[in-house]
OpenMM code with the backbone's topology and positions (N, CA, C; nanometers):
from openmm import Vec3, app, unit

residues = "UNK UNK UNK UNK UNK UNK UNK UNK UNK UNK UNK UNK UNK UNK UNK UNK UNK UNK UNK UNK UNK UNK UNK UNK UNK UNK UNK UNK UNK UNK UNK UNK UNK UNK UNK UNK UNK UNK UNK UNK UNK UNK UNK UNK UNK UNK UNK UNK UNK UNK UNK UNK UNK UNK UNK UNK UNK UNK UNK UNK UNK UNK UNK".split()
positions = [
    Vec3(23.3102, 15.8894, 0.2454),
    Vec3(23.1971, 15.9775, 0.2249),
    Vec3(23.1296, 15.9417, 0.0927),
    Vec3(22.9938, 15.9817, 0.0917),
    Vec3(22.9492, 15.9342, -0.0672),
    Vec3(22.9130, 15.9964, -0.1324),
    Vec3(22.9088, 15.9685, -0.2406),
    Vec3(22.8652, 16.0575, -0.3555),
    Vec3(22.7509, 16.0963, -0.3783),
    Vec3(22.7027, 16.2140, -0.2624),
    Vec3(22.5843, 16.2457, -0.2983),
    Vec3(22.5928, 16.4048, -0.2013),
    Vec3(22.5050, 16.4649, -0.2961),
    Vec3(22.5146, 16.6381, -0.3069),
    Vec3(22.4451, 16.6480, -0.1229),
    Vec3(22.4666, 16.7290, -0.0945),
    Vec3(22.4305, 16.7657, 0.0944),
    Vec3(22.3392, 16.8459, 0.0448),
    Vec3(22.3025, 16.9515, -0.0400),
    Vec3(22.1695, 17.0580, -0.0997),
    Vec3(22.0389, 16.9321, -0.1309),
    Vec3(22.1082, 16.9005, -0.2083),
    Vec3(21.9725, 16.8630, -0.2851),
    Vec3(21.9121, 16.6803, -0.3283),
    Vec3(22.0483, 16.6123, -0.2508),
    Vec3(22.0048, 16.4606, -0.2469),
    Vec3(22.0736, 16.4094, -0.3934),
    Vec3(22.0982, 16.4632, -0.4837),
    Vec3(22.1399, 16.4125, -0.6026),
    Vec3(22.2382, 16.3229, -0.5776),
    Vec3(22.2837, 16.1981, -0.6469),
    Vec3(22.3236, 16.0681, -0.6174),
    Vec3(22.3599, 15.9937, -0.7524),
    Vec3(22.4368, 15.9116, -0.7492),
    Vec3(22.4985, 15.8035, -0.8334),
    Vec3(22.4105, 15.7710, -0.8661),
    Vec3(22.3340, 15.7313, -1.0038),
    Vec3(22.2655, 15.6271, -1.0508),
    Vec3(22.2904, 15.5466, -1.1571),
    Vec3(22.2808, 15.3933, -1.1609),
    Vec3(22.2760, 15.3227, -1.2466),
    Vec3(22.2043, 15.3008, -1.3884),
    Vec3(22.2542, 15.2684, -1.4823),
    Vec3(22.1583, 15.2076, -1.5974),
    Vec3(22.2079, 15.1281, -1.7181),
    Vec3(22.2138, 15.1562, -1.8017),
    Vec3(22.2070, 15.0540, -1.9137),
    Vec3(22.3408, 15.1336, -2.0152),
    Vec3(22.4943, 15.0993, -2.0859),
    Vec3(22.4615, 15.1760, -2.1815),
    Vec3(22.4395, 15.0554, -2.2792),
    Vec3(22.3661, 15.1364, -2.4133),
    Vec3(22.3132, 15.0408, -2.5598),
    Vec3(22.3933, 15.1230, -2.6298),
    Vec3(22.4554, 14.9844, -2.7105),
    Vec3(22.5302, 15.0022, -2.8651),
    Vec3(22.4534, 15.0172, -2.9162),
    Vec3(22.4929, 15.0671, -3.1226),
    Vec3(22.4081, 15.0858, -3.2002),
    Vec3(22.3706, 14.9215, -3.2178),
    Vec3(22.4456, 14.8154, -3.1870),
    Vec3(22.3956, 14.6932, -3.2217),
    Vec3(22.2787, 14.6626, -3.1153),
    Vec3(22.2490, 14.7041, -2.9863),
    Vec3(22.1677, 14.6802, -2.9225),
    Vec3(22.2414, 14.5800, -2.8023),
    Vec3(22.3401, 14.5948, -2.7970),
    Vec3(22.4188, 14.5301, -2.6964),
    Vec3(22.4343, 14.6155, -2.5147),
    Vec3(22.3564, 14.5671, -2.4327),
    Vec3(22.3289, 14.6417, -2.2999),
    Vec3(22.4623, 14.6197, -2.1831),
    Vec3(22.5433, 14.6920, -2.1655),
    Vec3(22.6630, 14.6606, -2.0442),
    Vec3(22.5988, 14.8178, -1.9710),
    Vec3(22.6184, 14.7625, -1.8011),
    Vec3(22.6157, 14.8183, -1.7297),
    Vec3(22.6896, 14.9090, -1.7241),
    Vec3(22.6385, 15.0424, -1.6521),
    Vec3(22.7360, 15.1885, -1.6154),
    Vec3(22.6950, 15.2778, -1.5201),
    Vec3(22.7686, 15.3628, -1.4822),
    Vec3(22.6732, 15.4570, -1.3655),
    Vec3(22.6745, 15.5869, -1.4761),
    Vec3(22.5861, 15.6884, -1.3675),
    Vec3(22.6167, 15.8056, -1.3754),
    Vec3(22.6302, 15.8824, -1.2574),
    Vec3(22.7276, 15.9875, -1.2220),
    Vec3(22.7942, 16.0553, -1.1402),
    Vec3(22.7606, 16.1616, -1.1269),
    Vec3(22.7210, 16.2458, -1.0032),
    Vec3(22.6681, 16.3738, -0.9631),
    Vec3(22.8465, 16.5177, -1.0091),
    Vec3(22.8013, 16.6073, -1.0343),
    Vec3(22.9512, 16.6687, -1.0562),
    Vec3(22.9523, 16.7436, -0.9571),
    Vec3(22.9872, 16.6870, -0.8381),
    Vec3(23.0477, 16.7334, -0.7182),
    Vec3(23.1190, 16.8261, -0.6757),
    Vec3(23.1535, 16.9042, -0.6189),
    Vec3(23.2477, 16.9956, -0.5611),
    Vec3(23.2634, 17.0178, -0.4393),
    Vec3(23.3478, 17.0088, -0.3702),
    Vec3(23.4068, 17.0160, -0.1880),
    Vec3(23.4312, 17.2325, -0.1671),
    Vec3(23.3099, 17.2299, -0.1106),
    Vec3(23.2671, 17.3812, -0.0770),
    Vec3(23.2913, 17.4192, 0.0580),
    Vec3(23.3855, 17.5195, 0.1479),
    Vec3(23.3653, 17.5640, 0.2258),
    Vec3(23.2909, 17.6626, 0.2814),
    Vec3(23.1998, 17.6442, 0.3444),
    Vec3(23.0918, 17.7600, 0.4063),
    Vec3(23.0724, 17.7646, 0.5560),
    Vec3(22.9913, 17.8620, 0.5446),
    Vec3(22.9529, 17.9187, 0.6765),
    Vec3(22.8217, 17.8416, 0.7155),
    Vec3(22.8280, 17.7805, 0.8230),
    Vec3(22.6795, 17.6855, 0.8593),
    Vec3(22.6962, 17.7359, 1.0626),
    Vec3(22.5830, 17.7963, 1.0544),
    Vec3(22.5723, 17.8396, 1.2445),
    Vec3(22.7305, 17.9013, 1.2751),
    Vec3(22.7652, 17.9911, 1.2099),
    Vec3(22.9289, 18.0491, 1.2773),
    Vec3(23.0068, 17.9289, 1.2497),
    Vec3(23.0344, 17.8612, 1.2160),
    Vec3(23.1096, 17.7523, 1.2278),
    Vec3(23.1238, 17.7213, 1.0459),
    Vec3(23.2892, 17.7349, 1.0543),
    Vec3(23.3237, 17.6528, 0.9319),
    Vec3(23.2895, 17.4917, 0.9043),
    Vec3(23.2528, 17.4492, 0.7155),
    Vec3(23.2290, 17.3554, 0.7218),
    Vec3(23.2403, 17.3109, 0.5928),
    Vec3(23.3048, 17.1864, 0.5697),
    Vec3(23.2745, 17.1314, 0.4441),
    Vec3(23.2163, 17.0523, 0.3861),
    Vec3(23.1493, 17.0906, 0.2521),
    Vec3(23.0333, 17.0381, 0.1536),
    Vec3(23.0654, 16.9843, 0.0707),
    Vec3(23.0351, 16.8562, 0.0348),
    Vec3(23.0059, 16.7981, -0.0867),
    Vec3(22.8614, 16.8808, -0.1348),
    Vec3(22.8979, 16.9281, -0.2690),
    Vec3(22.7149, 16.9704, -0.3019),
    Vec3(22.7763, 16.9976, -0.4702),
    Vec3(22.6629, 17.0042, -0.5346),
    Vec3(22.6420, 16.9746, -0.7054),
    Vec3(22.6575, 17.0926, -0.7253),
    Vec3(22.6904, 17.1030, -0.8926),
    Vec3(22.7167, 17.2338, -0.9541),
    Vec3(22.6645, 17.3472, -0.9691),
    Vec3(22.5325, 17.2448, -0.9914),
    Vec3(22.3680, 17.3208, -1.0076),
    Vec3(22.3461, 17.3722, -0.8922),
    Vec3(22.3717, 17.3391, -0.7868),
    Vec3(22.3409, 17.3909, -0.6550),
    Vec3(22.3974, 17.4854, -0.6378),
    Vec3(22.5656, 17.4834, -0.6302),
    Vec3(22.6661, 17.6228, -0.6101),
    Vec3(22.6371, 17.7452, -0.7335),
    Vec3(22.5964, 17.6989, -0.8391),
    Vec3(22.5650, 17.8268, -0.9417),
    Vec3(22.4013, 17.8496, -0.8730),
    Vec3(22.2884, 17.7904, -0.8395),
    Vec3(22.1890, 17.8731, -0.8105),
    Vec3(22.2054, 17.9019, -0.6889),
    Vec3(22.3086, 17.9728, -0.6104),
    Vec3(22.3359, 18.0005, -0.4807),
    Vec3(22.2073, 18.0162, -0.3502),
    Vec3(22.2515, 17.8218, -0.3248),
    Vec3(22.1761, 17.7603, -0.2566),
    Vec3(22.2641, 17.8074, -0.0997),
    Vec3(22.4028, 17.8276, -0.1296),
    Vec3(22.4919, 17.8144, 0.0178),
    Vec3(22.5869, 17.9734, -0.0693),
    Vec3(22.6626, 17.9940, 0.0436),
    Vec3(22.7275, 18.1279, -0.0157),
    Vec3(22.9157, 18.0366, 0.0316),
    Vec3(22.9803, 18.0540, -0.0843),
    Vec3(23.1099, 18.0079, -0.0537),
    Vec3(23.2092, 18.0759, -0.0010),
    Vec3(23.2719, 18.0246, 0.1141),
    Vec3(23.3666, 18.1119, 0.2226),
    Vec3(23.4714, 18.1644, 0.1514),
    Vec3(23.4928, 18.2729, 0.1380),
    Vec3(23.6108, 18.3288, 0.0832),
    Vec3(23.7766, 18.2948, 0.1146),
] * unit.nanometer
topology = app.Topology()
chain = topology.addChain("A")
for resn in residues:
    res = topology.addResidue(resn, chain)
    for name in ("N", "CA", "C"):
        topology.addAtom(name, app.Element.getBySymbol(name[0]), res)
């Protein structure tokens, strides 16, 4: 499965990091994920979806 939020599309992205010398090595950055059980049509189900998403209660989490 991949790393990317089911709400809102958020996703792995790449870039640069720079030393203070100006030296560029590759790195990602990572969505902060969480595996959510909810309610989708009567039917249990599980979510990958972002933090930001579960605190602005985008989905309601199954008790």
């Amino acid at each position: 499965m991949s790393r990317t939020c089911a709400i809102c599309g958020k996703h792995t992205i790449t870039g640069n990091s720079v030393s203070h010398a100006k030296n560029h090595t590759r790195r990602t950055w990572r969505p902060n994920l969480v595996k959510v059980k909810t309610q989708v049509q009567g039917t249990t189900v599980t979510l990958k979806i972002c933090a930001r998403c579960l605190k602005s209660d985008f989905i309601t989490k199954k008790v």
